[in-house]
N, C-alpha and C positions, 0 to 999 in steps of 0.2 A: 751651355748647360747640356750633359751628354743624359740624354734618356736611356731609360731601364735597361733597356735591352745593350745598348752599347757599353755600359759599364760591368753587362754580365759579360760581354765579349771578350773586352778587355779583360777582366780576370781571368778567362779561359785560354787566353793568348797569355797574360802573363805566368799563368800554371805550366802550360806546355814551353815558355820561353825557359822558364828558371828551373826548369825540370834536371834532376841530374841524369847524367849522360849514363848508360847501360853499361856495365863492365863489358869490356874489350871491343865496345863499336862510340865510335863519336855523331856516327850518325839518328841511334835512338837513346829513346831516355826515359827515367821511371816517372808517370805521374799517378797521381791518386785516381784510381779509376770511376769509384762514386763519386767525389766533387766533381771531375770532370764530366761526367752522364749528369747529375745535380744541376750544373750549368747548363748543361744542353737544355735541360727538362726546362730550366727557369727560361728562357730565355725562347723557345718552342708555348710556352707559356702566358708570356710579354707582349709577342708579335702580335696575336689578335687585340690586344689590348689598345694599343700605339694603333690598330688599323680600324678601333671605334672610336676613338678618338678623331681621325680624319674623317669619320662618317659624321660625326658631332659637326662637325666644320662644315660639312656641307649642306647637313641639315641646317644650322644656323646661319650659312647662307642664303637658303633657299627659305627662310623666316625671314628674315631681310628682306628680298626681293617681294616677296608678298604681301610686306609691310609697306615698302615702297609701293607696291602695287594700288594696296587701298587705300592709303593715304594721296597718290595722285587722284583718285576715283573720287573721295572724301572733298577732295577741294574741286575738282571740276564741279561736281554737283554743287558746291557751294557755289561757285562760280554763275551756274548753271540757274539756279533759284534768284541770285542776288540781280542778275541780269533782267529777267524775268518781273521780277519787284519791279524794277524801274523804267519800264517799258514807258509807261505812259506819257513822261513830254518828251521832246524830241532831246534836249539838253541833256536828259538825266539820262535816255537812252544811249544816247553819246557816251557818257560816263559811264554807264555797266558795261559798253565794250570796251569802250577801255581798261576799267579794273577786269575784265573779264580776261581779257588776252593777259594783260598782268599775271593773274593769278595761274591762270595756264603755264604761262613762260615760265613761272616761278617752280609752280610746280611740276612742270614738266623737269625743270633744271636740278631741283630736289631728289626728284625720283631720279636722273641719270646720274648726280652724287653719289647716292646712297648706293646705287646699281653698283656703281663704280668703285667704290668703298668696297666693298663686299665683294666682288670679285676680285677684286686687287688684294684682302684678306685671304680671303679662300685659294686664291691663287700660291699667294704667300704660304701661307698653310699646308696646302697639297704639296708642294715644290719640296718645302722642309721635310714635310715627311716622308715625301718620296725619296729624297736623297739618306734620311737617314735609314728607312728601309733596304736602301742600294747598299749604304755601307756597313750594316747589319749581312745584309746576303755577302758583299764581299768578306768581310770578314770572317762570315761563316765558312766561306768558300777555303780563305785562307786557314784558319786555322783547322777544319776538316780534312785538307792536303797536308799542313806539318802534322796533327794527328797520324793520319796515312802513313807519310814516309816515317814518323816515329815508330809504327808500328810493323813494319818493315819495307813499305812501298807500295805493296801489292793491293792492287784493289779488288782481283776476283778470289780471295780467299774467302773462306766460310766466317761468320762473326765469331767460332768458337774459337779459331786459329788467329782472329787479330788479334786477342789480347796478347801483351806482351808477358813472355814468360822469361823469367830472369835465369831458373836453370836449365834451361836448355840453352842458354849462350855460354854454359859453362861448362 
């Protein structure tokens, strides 16, 4: 599923692909220069949007982890109490260490699940968006360079002289 930003790209790549070609050069071509700047705006736009969303992931990450956190705490002290309760014969005290390590191991096991979930989510998560991040900037990369050379090549002209002027090729 291509996010926001990639499908503005994509329209702006396919505006500059299907652009007709400039009377008498084949190497520029006319595009609409508002939708084209439009696109940019949208998509200049998107990016901080797509980069709260990874911060949403990591905060629900870091909710996770926390959760995990006091939920191992929650049951140690249970552990913790029940132990305690049955101190008094020797049998029963037997038996609170044993539920007691039980209940640790369990929940220590829990908590490194969860841990483990959750960074392998987050992971997940960050990875995806970094790479769609990546191919958002390539993209921008690339289609800012066919921009460029559409617009004659040159990248230290002034922004009034990039625009393409049709009679002056005439």
């Amino acid at each position: 599923m291509a996010t926001p930003v990639e499908e503005l790209l994509n329209m702006l790549f396919d505006m500059v692909d299907e652009a007709r070609n400039a009377p008498l050069s084949s190497e520029k071509c006319v595009i609409e220069r508002d939708k084209a700047l439009d696109l940019i705006e949208d998509i200049k736009a998107q990016l901080p949007v797509e980069l709260a969303e990874a911060r949403k992931v990591l905060n629900n990450r870091n909710e996770l982890l926390s959760s995990a956190k006091r939920e191992t705490e929650e049951l140690r002290k249970r552990a913790e109490n029940e132990a305690r309760r049955m101190i008094s014969e020797t049998e029963i005290m037997a038996m609170a260490r044993q539920k007691a390590t039980e209940m640790m191991s369990q929940a220590d096991q829990k908590s490194k699940e969860m841990r483990n979930a959750a960074n392998q989510y987050c992971d997940d998560v960050m990875r995806r968006a970094e790479e769609a991040l990546g191919e958002a900037h390539n993209e921008m990369r690339r289609v800012q360079a066919k921009f460029r050379e559409a617009l004659g090549g040159t990248s230290n002209t002034t922004s009034a002289n990039r625009a393409y002027d049709a009679e002056a090729d005439q």
